[in-house]
MIFI-329959 format. One record per residue (C-alpha): residue number from 0; residue in one letter; z, y, x. Coordinates in nm, 3 decimals. Example, Ala and Ser with C-alpha at 12.3 -4.5 7.8 and 13.67 -1.06 7.14 Angstrom:
<rs>
[0 "a" [0.780 -0.450 1.230]]
[1 "s" [0.714 -0.106 1.367]]
</rs>
This chain:
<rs>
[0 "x" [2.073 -0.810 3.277]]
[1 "x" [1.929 -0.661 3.595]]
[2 "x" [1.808 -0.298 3.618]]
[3 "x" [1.455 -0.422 3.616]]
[4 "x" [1.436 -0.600 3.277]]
[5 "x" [1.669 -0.309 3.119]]
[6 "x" [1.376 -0.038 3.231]]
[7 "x" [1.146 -0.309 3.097]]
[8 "x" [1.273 -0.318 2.700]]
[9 "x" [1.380 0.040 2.740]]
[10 "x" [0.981 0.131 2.764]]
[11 "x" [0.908 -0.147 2.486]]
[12 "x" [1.112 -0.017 2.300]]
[13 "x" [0.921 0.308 2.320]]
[14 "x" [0.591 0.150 2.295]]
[15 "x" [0.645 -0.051 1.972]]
[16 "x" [0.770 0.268 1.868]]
[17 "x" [0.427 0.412 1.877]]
[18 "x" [0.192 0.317 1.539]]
[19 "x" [-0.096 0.247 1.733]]
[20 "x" [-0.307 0.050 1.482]]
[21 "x" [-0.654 -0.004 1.586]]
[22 "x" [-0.877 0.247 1.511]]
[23 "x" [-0.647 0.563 1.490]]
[24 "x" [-0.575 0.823 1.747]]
[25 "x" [-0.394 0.697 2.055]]
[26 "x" [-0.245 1.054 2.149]]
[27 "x" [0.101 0.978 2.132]]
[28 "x" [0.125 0.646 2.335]]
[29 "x" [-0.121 0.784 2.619]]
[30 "x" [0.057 1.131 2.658]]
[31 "x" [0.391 0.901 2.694]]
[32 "x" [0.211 0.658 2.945]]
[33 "x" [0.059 0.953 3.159]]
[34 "x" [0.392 1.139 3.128]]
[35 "x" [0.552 0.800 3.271]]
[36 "x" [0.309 0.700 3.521]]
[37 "x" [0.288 1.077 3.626]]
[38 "x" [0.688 1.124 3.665]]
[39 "x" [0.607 0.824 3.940]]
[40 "x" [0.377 1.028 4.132]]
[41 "x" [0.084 0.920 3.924]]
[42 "x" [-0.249 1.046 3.820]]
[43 "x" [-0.418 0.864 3.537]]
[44 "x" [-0.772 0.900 3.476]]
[45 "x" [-0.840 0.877 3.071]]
[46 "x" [-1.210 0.811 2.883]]
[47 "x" [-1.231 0.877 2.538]]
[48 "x" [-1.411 0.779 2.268]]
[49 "x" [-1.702 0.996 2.109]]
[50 "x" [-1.473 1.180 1.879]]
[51 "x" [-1.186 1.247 2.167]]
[52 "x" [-0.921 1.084 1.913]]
[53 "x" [-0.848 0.694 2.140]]
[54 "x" [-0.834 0.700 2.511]]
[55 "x" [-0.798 0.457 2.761]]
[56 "x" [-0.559 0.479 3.108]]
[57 "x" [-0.660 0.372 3.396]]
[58 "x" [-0.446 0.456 3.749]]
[59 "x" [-0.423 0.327 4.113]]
[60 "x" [-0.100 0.254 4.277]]
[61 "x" [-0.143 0.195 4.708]]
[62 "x" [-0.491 0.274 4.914]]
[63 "x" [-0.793 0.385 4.693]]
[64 "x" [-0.983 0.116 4.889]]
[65 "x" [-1.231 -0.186 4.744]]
[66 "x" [-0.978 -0.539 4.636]]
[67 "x" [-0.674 -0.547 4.489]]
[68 "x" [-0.568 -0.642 4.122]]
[69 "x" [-0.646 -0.450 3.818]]
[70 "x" [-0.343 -0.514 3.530]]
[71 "x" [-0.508 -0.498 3.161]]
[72 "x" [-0.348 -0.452 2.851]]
[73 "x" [-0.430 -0.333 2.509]]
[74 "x" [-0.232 -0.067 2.287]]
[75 "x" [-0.325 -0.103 1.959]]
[76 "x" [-0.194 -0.328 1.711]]
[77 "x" [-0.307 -0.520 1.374]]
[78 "x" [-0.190 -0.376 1.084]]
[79 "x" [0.149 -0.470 0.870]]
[80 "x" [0.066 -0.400 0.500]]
[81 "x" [0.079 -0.687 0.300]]
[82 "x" [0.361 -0.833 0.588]]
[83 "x" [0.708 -0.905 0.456]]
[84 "x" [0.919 -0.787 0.769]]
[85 "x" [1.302 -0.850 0.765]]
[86 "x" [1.327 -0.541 1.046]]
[87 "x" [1.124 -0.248 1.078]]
[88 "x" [0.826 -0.302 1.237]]
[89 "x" [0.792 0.020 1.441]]
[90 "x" [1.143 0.006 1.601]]
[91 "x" [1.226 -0.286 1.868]]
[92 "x" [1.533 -0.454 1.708]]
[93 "x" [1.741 -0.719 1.960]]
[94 "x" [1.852 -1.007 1.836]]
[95 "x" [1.987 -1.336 1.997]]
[96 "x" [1.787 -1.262 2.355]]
[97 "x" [1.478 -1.202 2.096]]
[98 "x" [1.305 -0.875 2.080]]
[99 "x" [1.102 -0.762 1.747]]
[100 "x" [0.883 -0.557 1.673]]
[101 "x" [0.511 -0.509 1.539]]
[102 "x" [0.302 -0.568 1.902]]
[103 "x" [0.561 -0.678 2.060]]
[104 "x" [0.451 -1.020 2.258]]
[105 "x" [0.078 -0.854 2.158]]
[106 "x" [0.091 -0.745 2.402]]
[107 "x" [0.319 -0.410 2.452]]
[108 "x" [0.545 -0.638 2.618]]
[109 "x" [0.290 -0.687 2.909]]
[110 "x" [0.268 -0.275 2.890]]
[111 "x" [0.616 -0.270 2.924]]
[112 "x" [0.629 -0.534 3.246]]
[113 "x" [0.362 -0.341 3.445]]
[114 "x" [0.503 0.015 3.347]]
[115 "x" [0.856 -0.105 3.400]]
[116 "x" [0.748 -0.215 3.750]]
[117 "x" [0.552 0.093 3.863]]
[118 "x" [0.882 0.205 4.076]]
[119 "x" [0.821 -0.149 4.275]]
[120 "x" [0.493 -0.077 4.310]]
[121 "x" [0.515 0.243 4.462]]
[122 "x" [0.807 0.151 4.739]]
[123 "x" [0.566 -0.173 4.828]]
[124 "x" [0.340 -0.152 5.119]]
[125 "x" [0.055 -0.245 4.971]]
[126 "x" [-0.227 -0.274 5.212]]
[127 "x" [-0.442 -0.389 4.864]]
[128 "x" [-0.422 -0.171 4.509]]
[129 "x" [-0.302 -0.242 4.196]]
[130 "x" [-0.466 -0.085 3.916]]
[131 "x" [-0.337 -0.023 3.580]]
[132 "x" [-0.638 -0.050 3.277]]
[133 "x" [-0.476 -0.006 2.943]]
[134 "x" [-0.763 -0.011 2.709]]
[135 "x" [-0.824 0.106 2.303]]
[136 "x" [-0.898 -0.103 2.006]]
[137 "x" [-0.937 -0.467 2.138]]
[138 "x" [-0.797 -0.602 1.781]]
[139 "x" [-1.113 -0.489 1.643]]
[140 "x" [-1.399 -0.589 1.910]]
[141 "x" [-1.291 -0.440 2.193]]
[142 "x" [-1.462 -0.090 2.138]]
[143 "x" [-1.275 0.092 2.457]]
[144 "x" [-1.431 -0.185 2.695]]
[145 "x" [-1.750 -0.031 2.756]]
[146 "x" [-1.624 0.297 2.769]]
[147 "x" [-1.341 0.186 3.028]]
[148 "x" [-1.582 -0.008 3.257]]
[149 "x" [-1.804 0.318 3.275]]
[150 "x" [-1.539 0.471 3.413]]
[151 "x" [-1.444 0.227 3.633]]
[152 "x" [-1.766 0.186 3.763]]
[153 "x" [-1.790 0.576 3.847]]
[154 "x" [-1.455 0.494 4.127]]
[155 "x" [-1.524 0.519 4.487]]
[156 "x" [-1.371 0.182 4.488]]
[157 "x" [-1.421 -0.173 4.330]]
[158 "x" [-1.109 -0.409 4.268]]
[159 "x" [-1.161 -0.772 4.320]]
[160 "x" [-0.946 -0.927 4.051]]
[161 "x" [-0.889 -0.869 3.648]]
[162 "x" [-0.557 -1.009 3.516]]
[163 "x" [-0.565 -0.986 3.124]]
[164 "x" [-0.173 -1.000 3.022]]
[165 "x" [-0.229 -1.161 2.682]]
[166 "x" [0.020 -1.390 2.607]]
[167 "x" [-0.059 -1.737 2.744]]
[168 "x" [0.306 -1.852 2.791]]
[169 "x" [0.253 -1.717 3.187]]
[170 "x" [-0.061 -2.016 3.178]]
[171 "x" [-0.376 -1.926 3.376]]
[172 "x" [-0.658 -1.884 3.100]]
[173 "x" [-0.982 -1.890 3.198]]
[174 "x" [-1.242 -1.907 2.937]]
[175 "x" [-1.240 -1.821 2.589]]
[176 "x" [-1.446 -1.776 2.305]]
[177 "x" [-1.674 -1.500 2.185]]
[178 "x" [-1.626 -1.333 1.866]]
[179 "x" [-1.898 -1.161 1.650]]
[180 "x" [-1.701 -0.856 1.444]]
[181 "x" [-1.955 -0.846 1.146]]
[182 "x" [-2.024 -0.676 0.799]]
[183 "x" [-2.237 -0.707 0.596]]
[184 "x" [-2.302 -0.389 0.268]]
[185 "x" [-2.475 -0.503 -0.033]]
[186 "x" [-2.645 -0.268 -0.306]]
[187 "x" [-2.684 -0.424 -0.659]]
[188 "x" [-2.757 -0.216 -1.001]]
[189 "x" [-2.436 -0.130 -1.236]]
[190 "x" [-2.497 -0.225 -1.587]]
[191 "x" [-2.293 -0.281 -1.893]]
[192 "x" [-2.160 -0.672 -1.916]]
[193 "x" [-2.256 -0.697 -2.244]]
[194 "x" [-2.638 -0.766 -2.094]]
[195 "x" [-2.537 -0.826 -1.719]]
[196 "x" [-2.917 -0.970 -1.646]]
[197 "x" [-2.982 -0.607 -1.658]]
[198 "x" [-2.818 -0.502 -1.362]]
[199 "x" [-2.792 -0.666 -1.010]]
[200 "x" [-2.489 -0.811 -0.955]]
[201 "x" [-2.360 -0.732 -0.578]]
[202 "x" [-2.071 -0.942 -0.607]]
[203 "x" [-2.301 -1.225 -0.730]]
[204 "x" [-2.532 -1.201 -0.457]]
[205 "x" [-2.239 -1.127 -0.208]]
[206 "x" [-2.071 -1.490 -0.304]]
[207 "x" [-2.411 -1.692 -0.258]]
[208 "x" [-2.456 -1.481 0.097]]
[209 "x" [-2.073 -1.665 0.212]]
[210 "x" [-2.102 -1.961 0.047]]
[211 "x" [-2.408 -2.000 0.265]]
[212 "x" [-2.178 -1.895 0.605]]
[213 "x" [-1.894 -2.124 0.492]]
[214 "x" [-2.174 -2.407 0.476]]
[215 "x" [-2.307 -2.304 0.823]]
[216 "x" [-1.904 -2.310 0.961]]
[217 "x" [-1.916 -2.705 0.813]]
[218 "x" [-2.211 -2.756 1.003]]
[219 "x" [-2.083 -2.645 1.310]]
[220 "x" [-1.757 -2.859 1.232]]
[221 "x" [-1.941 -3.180 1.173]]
[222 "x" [-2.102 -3.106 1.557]]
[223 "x" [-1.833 -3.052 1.776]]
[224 "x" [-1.828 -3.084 2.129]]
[225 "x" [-1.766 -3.352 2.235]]
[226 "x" [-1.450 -3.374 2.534]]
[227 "x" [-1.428 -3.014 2.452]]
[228 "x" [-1.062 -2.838 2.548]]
[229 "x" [-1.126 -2.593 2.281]]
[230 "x" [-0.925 -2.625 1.935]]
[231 "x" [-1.104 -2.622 1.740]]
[232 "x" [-1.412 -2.718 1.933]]
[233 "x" [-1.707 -2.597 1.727]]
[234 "x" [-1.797 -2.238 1.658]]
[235 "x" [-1.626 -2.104 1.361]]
[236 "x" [-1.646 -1.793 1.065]]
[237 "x" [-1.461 -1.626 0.864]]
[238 "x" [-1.496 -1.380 0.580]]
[239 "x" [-1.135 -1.168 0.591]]
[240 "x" [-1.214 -0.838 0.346]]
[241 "x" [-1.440 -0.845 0.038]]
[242 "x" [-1.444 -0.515 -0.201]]
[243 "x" [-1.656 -0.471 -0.453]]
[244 "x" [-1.719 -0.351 -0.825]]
[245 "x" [-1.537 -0.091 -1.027]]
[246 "x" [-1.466 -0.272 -1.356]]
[247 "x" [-1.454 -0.614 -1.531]]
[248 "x" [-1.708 -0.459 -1.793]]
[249 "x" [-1.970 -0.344 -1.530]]
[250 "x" [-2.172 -0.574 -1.332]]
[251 "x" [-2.091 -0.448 -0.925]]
[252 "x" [-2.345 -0.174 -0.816]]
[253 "x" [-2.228 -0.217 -0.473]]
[254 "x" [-1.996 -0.500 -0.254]]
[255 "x" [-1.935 -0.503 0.118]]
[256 "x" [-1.738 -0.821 0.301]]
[257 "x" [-1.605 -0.842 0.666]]
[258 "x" [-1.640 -1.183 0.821]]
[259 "x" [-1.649 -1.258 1.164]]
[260 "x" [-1.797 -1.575 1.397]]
[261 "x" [-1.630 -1.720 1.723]]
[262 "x" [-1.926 -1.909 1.906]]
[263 "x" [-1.819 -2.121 2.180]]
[264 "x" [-1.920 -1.997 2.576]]
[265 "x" [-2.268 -2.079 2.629]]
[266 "x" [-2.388 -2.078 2.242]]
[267 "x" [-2.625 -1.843 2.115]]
[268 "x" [-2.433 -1.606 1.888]]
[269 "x" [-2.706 -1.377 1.812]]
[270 "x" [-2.928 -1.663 1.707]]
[271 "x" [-2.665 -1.772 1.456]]
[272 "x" [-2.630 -1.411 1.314]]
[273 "x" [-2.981 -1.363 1.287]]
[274 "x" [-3.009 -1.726 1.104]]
[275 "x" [-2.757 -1.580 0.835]]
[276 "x" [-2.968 -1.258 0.790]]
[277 "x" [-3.317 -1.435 0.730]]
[278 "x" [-3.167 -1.611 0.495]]
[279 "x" [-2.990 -1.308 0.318]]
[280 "x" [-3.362 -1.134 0.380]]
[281 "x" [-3.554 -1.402 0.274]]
[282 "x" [-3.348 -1.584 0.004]]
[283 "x" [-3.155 -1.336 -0.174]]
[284 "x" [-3.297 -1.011 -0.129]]
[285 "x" [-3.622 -1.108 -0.316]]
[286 "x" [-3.427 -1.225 -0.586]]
[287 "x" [-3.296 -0.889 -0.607]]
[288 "x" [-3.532 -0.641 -0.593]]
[289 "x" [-3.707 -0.858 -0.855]]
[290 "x" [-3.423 -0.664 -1.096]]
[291 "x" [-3.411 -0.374 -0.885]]
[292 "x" [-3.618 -0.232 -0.595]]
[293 "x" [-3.317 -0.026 -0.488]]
[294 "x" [-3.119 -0.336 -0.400]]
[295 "x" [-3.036 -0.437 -0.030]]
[296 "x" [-2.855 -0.625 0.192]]
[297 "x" [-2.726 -0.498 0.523]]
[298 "x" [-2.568 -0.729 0.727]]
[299 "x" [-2.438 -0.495 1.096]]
[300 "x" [-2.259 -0.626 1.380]]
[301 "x" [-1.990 -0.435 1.448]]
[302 "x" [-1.928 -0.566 1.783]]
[303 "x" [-2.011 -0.838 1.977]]
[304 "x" [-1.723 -0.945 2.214]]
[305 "x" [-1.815 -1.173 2.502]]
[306 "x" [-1.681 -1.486 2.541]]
[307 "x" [-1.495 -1.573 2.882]]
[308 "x" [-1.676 -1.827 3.081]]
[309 "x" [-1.476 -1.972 3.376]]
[310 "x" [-1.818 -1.964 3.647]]
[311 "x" [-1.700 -1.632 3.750]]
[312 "x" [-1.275 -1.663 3.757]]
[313 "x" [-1.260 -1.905 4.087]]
[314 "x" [-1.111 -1.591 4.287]]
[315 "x" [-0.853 -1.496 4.007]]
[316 "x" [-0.778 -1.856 3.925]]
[317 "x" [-0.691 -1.882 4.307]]
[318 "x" [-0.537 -1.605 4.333]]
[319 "x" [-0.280 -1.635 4.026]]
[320 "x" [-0.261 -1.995 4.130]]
[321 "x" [-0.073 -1.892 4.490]]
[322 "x" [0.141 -1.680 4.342]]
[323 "x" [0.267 -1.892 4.070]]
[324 "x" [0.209 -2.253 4.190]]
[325 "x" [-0.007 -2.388 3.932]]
[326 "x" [-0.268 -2.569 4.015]]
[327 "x" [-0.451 -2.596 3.652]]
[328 "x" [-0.590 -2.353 3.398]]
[329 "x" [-0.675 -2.381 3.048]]
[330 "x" [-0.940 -2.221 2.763]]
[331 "x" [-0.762 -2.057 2.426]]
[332 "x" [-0.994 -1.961 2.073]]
[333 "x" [-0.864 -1.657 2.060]]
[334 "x" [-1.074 -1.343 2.254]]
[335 "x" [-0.972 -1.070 2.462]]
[336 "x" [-1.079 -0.820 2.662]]
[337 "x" [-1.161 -1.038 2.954]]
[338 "x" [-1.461 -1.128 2.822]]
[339 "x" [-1.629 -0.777 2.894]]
[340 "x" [-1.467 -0.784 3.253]]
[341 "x" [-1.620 -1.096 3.340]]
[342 "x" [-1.946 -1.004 3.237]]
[343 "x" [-1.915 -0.681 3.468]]
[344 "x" [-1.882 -0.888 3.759]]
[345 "x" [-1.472 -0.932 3.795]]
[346 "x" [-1.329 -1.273 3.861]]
[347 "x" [-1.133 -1.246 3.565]]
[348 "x" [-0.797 -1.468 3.370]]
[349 "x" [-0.617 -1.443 3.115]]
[350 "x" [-0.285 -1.439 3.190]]
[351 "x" [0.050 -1.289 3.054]]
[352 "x" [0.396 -1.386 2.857]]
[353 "x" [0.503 -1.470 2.508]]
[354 "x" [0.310 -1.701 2.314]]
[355 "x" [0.001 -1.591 2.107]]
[356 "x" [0.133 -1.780 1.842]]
[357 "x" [0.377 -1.503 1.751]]
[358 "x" [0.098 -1.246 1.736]]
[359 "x" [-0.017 -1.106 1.445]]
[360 "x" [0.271 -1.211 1.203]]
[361 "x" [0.587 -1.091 1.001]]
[362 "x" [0.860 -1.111 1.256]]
[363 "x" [0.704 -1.088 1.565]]
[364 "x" [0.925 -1.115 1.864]]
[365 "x" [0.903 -1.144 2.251]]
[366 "x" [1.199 -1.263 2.391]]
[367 "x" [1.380 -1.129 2.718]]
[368 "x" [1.367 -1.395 2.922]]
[369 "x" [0.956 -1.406 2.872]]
[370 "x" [0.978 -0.999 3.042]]
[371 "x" [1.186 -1.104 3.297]]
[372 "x" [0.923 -1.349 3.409]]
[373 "x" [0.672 -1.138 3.353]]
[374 "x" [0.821 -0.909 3.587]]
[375 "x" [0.907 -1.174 3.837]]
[376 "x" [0.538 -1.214 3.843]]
[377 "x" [0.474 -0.902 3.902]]
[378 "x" [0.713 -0.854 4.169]]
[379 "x" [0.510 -1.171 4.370]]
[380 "x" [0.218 -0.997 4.297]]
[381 "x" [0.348 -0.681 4.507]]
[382 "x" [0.481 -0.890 4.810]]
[383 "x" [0.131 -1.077 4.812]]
[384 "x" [-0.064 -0.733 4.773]]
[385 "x" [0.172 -0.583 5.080]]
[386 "x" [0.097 -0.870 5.290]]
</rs>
């Protein structure tokens, strides 16, 4: 095993290490990440969110000039309740060339590549920069995007190029879908079930409110697009939490359901939301108050995350193209950050090792010889930076 890859699943092994699920504080992994890049002669510029508790790191390596690459990763992770893991999730176990752990090939093990190559970069010549954008809670909508690209935008400099290192199987990505993070809060009337028309059923309402989304997602399915590389290649939902109620005696004063939508790149995912909550408003809600003019129905979007739309990647697909000698690219369902870097103005791919396929499940592994690639990547990426 060369030096390289060792430094590389030494740092994974403290990143997976780190329980960085979305939407708690990110303390621990940034201090470690500053304390790394730092130790290399690196300054790291952090934005926070409103309460100070989830930063993103963002640091130059070579000339503080316009151009260059910017490296993006993510550092939170989905959850592993309900996951029946044969190693602990939180500490990297090696096995057979395989490396597990919870964020593992999503996508520490891109963290790990770029911080494992940092020495590289800083004996390289680089005449362009790299930058290094680790961002907060993408797994939920991408909430540290907007806050990251505000402070990139306040630099003295603009880089030219946005690699996204989810895993693709090292396969240029360039478009992807959208994905509408959504819930929606209903308010019913409690009331004893021995005369349940006297209260307002939430849960009631809340199953008529998705069955009518499920029927919209088999409306979409019946339409796809036609030659589409997308799979699948409609838009689709999902409803993934419902809670609700507080006993099987009571009729539910109150029931709230996540669900989310994936439109496809050009498709009007506002216009489909606001479909689903006229017909919530205009349907059900009636119905309701009818009973009980206390009832509601709020239906929020969390966040929207922006689909990737290949008109504005011809300089990254190029550009990852030289270095790797593809000469194709390819669209995923899945989102990613890339989205919201795209729509700032960077040529922007997807682009990064493991497969995706691994992500979010019991067992989840990258194995070694997917880091040393990525780091072979990396390593072209220097020479063609220094050139």
């Amino acid at each position: 095993m060369s030096g390289r890859l060792a430094d590389t699943i030494e740092i994974l092994e403290r990143l997976v290490g780190f329980e960085t699920i979305s939407g708690r504080p990110t303390h621990d992994i940034v201090d470690y990440i500053t304390n790394y890049l730092s130790a290399h002669g690196l300054t790291a510029s952090l934005s926070y969110d409103a309460a100070g508790e989830r930063a993103n790191v963002f640091a130059t390596i070579g000339p503080e000039i316009d151009g260059g690459v910017v490296l993006n990763g993510h550092t939170d992770v989905v959850p592993v309740e309900g996951q029946v893991w044969h190693t602990d999730p939180f500490r990297l176990t090696r096995k057979d060339g395989r490396l597990y752990g919870r964020g593992a090939v999503d996508m520490k093990g891109f963290l790990a590549c770029v911080l494992g190559m940092v020495p590289m970069f800083k004996a390289a010549d680089l005449k362009r920069p790299v930058h290094i954008a680790f961002s907060y809670d993408e797994e939920t909508g991408g909430y540290g995007m907007p806050v990251l690209l505000n402070d990139m935008a306040g630099k003295a400099f603009r880089p030219a190029i946005v690699i996204v290192g989810e895993p693709t199987d090292l396969k240029i990505v360039a478009g992807h879908k959208g994905g509408y993070e959504m819930r929606t809060e209903i308010v019913g009337l409690e009331a004893h079930s021995c005369n349940p028309l006297n209260g307002v059923n939430a849960i009631s309402y809340a199953v008529k409110l998705i069955s009518h989304i499920e029927e919209k997602g088999r409306a979409f399915a019946a339409i796809p697009f036609p030659g589409s590389s997308y799979e699948p290649p409609y838009a689709t939902f999902n409803i993934g939490t419902i809670e609700g109620g507080s006993a099987r005696n009571a009729t539910a004063g109150a029931c709230a359901f996540d669900w989310e939508l994936r439109p496809m790149p050009g498709e009007d995912g506002a216009a489909m939301i606001a479909d689903i909550e006229r017909f919530a408003m205009d349907e059900l809600l009636p119905a309701m108050r009818q009973s009980h003019p206390g009832a509601d129905i709020k239906v929020i979007t969390e966040a929207p995350v922006p689909p990737l739309d290949d008109s504005n990647a011809a300089a990254a697909i190029e550009f990852v193209c030289e270095l790797t000698g593809q000469n194709s690219h390819g669209v995923v369902s899945f989102g990613t950050d890339a989205g919201y870097f795209s729509d700032a103005g960077y040529s922007t791919v997807v682009f990064g090792p493991g497969s995706i396929e691994r992500a979010h499940k019991p067992g989840e592994y990258i194995e070694e010889c997917e880091l040393a690639a990525g780091n072979s990547f990396l390593k072209k990426l220097a020479d063609r930076l220094s050139r």
